[in-house]
C-alpha positions in Angstrom: -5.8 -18.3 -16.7 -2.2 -17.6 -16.0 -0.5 -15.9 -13.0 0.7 -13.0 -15.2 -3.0 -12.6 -16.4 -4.1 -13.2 -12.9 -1.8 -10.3 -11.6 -3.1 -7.9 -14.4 -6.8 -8.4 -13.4 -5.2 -8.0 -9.7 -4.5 -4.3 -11.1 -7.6 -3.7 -12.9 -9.0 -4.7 -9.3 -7.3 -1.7 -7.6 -8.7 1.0 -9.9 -12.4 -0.7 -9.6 -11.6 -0.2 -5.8 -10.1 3.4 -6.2 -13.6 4.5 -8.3 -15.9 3.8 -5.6 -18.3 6.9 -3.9 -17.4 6.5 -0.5 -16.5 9.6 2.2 -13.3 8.5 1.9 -12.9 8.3 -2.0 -14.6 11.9 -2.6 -12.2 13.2 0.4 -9.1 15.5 -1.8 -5.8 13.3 -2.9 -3.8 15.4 -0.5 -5.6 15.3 2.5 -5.5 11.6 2.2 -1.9 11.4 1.5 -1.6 13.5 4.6 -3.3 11.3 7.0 -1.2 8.0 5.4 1.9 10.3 5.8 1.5 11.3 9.7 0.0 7.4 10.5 2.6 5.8 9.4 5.1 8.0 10.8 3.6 8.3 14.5 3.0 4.5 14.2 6.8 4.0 13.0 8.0 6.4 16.1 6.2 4.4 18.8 8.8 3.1 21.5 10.0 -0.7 20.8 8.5 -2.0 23.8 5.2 0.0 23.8 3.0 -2.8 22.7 0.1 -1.8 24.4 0.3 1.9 23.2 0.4 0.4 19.3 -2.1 -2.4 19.1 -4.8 1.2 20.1 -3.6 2.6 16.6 -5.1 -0.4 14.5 -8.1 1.2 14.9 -7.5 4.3 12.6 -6.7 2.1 9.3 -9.5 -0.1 10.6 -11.8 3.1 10.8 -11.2 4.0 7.0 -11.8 0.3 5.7 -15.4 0.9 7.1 -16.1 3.4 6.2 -14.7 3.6 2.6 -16.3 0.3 2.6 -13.3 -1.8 1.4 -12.9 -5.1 3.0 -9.7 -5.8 5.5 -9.3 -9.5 3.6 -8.9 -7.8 0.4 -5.7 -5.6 1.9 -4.3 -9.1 3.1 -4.8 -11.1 -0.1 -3.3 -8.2 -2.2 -0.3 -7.9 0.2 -0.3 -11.5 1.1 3.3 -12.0 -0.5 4.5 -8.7 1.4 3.2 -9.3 4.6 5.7 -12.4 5.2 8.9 -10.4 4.3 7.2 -8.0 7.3 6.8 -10.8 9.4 10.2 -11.9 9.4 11.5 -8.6 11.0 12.7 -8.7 14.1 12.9 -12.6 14.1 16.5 -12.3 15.8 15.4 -9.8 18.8 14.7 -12.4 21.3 18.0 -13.6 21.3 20.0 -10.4 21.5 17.2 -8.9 24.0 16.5 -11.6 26.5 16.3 -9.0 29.7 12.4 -10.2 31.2 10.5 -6.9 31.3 7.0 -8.5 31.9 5.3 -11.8 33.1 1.9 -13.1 32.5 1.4 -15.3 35.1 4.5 -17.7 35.0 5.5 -17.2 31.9 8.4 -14.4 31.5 8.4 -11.9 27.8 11.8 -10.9 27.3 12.3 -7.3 25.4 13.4 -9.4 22.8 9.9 -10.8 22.2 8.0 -7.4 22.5 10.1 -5.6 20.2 9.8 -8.5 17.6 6.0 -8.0 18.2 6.1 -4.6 18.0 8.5 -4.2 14.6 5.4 -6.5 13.3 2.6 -4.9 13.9 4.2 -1.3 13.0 4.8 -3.1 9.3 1.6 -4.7 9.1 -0.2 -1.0 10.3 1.5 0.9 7.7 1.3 -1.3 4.7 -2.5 -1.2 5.8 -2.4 2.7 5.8 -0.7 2.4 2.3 -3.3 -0.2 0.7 -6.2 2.0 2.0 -4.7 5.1 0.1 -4.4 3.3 -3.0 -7.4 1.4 -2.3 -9.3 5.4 -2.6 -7.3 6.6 -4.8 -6.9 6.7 -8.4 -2.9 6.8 -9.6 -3.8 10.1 -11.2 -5.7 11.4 -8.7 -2.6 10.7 -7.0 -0.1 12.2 -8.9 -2.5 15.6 -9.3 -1.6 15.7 -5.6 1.6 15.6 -5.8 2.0 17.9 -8.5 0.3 20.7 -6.1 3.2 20.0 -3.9 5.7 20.9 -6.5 6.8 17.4 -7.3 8.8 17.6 -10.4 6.4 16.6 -13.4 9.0 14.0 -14.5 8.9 12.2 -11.6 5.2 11.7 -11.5 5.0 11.2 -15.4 7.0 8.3 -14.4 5.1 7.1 -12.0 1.7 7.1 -13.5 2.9 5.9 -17.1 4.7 2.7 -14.5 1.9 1.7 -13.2 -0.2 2.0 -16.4 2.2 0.5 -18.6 2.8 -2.5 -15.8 -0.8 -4.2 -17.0 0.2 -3.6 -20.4 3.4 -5.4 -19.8 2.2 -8.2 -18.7 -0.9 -8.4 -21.0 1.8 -8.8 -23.7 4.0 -11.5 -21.6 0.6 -13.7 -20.8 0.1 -13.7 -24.8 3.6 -14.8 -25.3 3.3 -17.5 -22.3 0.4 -18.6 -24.1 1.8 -19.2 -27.8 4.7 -20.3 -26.4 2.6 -23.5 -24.5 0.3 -23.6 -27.1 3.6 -24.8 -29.4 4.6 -26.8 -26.4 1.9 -29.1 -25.5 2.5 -31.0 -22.3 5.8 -28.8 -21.2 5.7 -27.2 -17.4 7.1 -23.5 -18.0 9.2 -22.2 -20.5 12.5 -24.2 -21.2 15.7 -22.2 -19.9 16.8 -22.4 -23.1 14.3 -20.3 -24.6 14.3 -17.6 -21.7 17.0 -15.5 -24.1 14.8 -15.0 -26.9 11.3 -14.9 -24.3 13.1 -12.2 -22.8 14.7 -10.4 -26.1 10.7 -10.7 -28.2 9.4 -9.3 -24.9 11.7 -6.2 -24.7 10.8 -5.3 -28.5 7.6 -5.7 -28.1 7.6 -3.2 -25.3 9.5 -0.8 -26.9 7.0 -0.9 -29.9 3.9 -0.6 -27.7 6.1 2.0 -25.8 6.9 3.8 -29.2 3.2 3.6 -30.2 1.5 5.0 -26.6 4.1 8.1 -26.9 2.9 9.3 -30.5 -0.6 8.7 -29.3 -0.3 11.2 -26.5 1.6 13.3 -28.8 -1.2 13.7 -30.9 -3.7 14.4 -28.1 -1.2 17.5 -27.4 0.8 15.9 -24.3 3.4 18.2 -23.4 4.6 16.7 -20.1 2.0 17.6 -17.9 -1.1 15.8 -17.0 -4.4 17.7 -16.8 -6.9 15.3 -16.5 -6.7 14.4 -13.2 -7.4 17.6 -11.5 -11.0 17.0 -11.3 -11.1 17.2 -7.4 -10.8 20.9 -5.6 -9.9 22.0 -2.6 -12.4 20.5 0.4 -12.7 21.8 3.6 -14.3 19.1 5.0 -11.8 16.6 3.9 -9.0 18.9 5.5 -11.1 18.8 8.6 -11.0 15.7 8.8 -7.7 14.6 7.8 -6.4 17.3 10.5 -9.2 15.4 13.5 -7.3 12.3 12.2 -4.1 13.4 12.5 -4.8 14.4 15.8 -6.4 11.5 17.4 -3.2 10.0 16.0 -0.5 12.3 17.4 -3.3 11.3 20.7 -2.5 7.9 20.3 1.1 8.2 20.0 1.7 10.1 23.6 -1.7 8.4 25.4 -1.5 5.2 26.1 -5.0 4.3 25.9 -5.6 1.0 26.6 -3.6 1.4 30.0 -5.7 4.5 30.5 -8.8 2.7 29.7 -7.7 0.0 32.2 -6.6 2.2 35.0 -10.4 3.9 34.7 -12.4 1.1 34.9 -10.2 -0.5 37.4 -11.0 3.1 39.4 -14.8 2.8 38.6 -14.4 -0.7 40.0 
């Protein structure tokens, strides 16, 4: 099995993850996307030194992947060559920052070091808030939400016929990668030669699969809007919750809980 066949089953992977029966799965697209939305933008407002303060809101994404019963290793091997790129921000703080601003023991932490720390874990939170979204929810289920909020239809045409035409895609690359080797026995990769005409026979073959899925939904009376993905209603219970999440973030953001949890048992003490 090739990569390119590897990273279509990788896709087929997501929507067997998006179909499960979980609390989370049956809660409505937009709630969801609500919760994502206000996580990752109270995470991404924390203060560049308030380490302490972040590492408490791990436990929201962390939440969800329990109970929607999607394993945390699964996020990290699907974003395992996005996660790096994250890494490497804030690589440079500690030498523009080098003011000490806390010491464990005899060792001083420059600003430098806690804001690199901190630029991490706010990139590695969100893209875990992300994954879980589309880890519980379908594309279309997806782009039904959106729809309610008035995004233009051709926008999220586009974006569901991407991400369904993206396995297609590279269905029809891994078949040419495949003829191509089997006419090439013993040659590593496709000669640089030949990437011209790989790339030109992959183009026309798009646009004739392309052609073809258009007149199909043609004839099944597509007029620019999708219909089928509006299966879900409105749920109070899933607002309910989405707005007791939102809250215990917004709590998160101006509490700093682990000091406070600190300070109380050093109190009780």
């Amino acid at each position: 099995m090739n990569k390119l066949e590897k990273a279509r089953l990788e896709i087929r992977e997501m929507d067997d993850l998006a179909s499960g029966s979980s609390h989370v799965h049956r809660m409505t697209p937009l709630s969801k996307l609500f919760m994502t939305v206000v996580y990752i933008v109270t995470v991404v407002s924390f203060h560049k030194y308030d380490i302490t303060g972040l590492f408490a809101a791990v436990l929201i994404p962390l939440t969800g992947y329990q109970i929607a019963m999607v394993p945390v290793r699964t996020c990290f091997r699907k974003l395992r060559y996005v996660l790096p790129l994250v890494a490497c921000v804030g690589l440079l703080n500690p030498l523009f920052d080098r003011s000490v601003i806390m010491t464990l023991g005899n060792v001083r932490i420059s600003g430098g070091v806690i804001s690199m720390l901190t630029l991490m874990m706010k990139g590695v939170f969100c893209l875990m808030a992300s994954f879980l979204l589309a880890a519980t929810t379908s594309i279309e289920e997806l782009c039904a939400g959106l729809r309610k909020l008035h995004v233009p239809k051709i926008l999220t045409s586009l974006l569901l016929l991407t991400f369904r035409y993206v396995s297609l895609l590279l269905s029809e690359a891994a078949d040419m990668t495949e003829a191509y080797s089997l006419r090439a026995p013993g040659q590593k990769g496709i000669r640089i030669e030949a990437w011209g005409s790989f790339l030109g026979q992959l183009i026309l073959r798009s646009m004739d699969r392309a052609d073809e899925l258009y007149n199909s939904m043609l004839l099944r009376g597509y007029n620019g809007e999708f219909y089928y993905a509006s299966g879900k209603t409105h749920s109070r219970l899933s607002w309910l919750i989405a707005g007791v999440t939102a809250a215990v973030t917004l709590l998160m953001r101006y509490v700093n809980i682990p000091a406070w949890i600190t300070y109380m048992a050093g109190k009780l003490c």
